[in-house]
Phi, psi and omega in degrees: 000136179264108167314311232291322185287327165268010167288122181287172173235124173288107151288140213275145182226180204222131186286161177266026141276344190275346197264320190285339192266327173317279156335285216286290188317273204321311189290339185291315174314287194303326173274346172291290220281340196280325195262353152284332188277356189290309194278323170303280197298011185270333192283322177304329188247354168277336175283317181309300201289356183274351226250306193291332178261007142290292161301319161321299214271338169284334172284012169272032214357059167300118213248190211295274187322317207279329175307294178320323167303302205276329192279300147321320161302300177307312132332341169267355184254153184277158152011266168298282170352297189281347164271309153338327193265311195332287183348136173293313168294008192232048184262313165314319186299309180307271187328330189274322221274310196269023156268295185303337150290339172277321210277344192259355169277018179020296198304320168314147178276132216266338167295309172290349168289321168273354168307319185257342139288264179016293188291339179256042168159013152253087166258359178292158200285327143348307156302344184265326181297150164287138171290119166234323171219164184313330189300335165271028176250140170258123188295136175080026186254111192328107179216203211229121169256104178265168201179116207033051149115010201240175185190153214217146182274160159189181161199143176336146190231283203239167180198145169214187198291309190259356194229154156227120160284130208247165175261157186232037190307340209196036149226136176322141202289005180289273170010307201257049334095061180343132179062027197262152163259136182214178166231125179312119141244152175221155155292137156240094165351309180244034180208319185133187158278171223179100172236125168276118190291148193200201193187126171269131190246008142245114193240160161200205189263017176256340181193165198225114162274128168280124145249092197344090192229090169131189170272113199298146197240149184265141195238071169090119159077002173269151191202120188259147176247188148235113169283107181220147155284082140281177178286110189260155164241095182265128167214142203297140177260084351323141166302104173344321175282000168288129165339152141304320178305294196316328198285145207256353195268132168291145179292103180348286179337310166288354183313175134275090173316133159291160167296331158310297168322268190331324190278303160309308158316284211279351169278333180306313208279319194295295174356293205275329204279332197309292191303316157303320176309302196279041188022070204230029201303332184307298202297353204240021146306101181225173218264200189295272199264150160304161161199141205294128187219192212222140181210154203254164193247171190232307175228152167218134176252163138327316189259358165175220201185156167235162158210179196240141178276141183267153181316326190266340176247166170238126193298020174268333209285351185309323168267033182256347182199132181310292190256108155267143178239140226218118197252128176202169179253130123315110193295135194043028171267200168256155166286164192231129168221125198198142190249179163185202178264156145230187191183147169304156169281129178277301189330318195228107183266040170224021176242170198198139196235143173251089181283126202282157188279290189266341178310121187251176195315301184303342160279295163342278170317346150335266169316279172327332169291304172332294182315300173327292207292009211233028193057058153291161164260179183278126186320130120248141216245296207217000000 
């Protein structure tokens, strides 16, 4: 006997709350995914806009604090804000937006904050001059009045040959202080920094007068070359006759690269392979050892030197040694010895710079002075 057959078939039914909780699942579905993808392309587009104020601020050659400054700032903005300032009309905005974020910053070191306004929004040619007198300080232009070891933002109101009125909206009542001596600092992008040395010699609670008492003095980041041919005496750093105990050189094999070096190296290397592909195998024959030869300089800075290799030596031997030390005179100066890398230039590829390593303050300054007296111009080294 079969049941199965005497069994009626029931069909399945379904109450309308099971329709309703279906509905209820999907639209829950639906409302995740509309809000993941909301939060994915929101996080896509705050990396894109630091990406963008990231090329703002390198082409502007900005270096690593003042970025680290600009990153804070930024952090501080929603989105839409930071996409807002991007915008080129919208620059005045910007510029009101990161004064009033330094002024909310204590913490910041207050010379690199006009360091990094400055690199960001002086581009006229007025902004290309060196300070030599108040005629070269510009009314609204930002700098820092420092004064017993502390220092505070502020900016130009006003100006005459010997005094500037500064505002004093945000500064602290040490400040505000008849007969106190303090010194102005300001920025130029393409000279460096600059403090004027002064005395307030008026206060009241909206602005403070400076008045310009000594010679202005240069601060940090200017740096001159001179093109000239000297004689250079280049020799590999440690000397090869040194013991193995005495020697001061690490194992190659083991260097660490700057990221500069790796970036010149691997165009060289595409260079050479280019070159080999043709059977051109003769040039990259180089020799056993580094060694020392004599060379004429094409430019010398504070921060290196450039030359030409003489014919007689071969301009491969450069990856044969990390550290050089590069010995040359200033005619009727001091001799100079100082070690560094050296590495090709990429622009010019017979020409080659030895960035110095070691060189301390007290040589720099030298050098710079040397330079000075001698007509330097504003550096380009590569």
């Amino acid at each position: 006997m079969n049941f199965a057959q005497d069994l009626p078939y029931v069909w399945p039914s379904f109450h309308n709350i099971y329709f309703f909780y279906m509905f209820l699942i999907l639209l829950g579905i639906i409302i995740y995914a509309k809000i993941m993808n909301h939060l994915q392309q929101k996080q896509k587009n705050v990396f894109s806009f630091w990406n963008e104020y990231l090329k703002f601020a390198h082409a502007r050659k900005c270096n690593q604090a003042e970025i680290n400054i600009l990153k804070g700032f930024y952090e501080s903005l929603d989105s839409e804000t930071a996409d807002f300032l991007l915008q080129p009309e919208n620059r005045g905005k910007f510029k009101n937006s990161l004064y009033r974020y330094f002024l909310n910053q204590p913490s910041n070191p207050t010379e690199k904050e006009v360091d990094l306004f400055d690199k960001l929004f002086r581009s006229s040619q007025e902004y290309k001059k060196e300070i030599q007198s108040l005629e070269d300080v510009l009314v609204g232009e930002v700098c820092a009045l420092e004064a017993e070891g502390r220092e505070e933002l502020t900016y130009v109101m006003q100006k005459t040959n010997d005094d500037l009125l500064l505002s004093a909206k945000v500064l602290s009542k040490d400040f505000l202080v008849p007969g106190k001596e303090a010194k102005l600092y300001l920025f130029r992008p393409s000279s460096g920094g600059y403090l004027l040395p002064g005395i307030v010699t008026k206060t009241s609670e909206k602005g403070i007068i400076f008045h310009l008492k000594g010679e202005i003095e240069r601060k940090g980041e200017a740096h001159l070359m001179l093109p000239v041919k000297y004689s250079l005496l280049i020799n590999p750093w440690p000397k090869k006759d040194e013991t193995e105990e005495d020697s001061l050189e690490l194992d190659r094999g083991k260097l660490l690269l700057s990221e500069e070096n790796l970036d010149r190296q691997y165009e060289l290397l595409r260079r050479i392979s280019k070159d080999q592909a043709k059977g051109k195998e003769d040039r990259f024959k180089m020799q056993e050892t580094a060694r020392s030869f004599t060379a004429l300089s094409e430019r010398i800075s504070d921060r290196g030197l450039t030359f030409e290799f003489p014919p007689s030596v071969s301009n491969e031997i450069w990856k044969l040694q990390d550290l050089w030390e590069v010995h040359f005179t200033f005619p009727d100066g001091p001799s100079i010895d100082v070690r560094g890398k050296m590495f090709p230039v990429k622009q010019k590829s017979d020409l080659y710079m030895i960035r110095f390593v070691d060189a301390d303050d007290s040589l720099r300054k030298t050098i710079y002075e040397e330079i000075k007296k001698r007509g330097g111009l504003r550096e380009i080294l590569g």
